[in-house]
C-alpha positions as CSV (number, residue, x, y, z in Angstrom):
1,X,5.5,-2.7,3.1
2,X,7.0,-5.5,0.9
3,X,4.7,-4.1,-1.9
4,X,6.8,-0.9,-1.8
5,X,9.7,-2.9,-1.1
6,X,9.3,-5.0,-4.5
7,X,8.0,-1.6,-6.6
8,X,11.6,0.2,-5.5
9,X,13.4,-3.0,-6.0
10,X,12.2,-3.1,-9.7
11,X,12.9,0.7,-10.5
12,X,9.3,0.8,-10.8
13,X,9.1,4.3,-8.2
14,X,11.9,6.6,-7.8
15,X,11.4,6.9,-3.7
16,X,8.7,5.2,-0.7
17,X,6.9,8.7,-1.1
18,X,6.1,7.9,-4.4
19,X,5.3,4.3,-4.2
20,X,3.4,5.0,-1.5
21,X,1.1,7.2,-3.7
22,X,1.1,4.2,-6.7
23,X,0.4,1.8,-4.0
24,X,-2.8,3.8,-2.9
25,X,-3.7,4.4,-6.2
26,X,-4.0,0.7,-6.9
27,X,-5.9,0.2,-3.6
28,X,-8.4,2.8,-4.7
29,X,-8.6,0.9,-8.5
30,X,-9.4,-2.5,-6.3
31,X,-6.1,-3.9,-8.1
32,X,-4.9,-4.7,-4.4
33,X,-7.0,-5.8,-1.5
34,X,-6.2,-5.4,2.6
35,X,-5.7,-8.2,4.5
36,X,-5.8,-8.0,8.2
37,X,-7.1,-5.7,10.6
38,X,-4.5,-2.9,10.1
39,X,-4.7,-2.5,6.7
40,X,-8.4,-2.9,6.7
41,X,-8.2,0.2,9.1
42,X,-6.5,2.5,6.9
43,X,-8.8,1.5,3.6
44,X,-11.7,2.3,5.6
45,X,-10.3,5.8,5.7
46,X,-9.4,5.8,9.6
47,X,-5.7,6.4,8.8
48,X,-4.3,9.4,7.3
49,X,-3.6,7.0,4.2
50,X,-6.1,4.1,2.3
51,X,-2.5,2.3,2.1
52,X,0.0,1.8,4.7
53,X,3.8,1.7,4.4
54,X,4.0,-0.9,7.5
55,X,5.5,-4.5,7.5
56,X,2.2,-5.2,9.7
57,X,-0.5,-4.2,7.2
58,X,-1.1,-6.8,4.3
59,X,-2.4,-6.4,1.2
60,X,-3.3,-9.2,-1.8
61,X,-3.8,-8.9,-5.5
């Protein structure tokens, strides 16, 4: 997902794995939102993960 994309871009996370764990921890907080069907999915806990590294799922701040 572009979130991961910009958090590796900016040295932020060391691999996806990790940003992938950030990323669901600021889903969890409420300091990102899903957008869209997919995303809204996974939060909703019918994915293996509350956040999905997918260009399809969207999430907003």
């Amino acid at each position: 997902s572009c979130v991961i994309d910009w958090l590796v871009s900016n040295k932020s996370i060391r691999n996806r794995q990790e940003g992938l764990m950030i990323a669901s921890s600021l889903l969890n907080e409420g300091y990102l939102q899903p957008a869209g069907d997919l995303s809204k999915n996974a939060a909703d806990g019918i994915a293996e993960n509350p956040f999905l590294d997918n260009p399809d799922a969207f999430y907003y701040f």
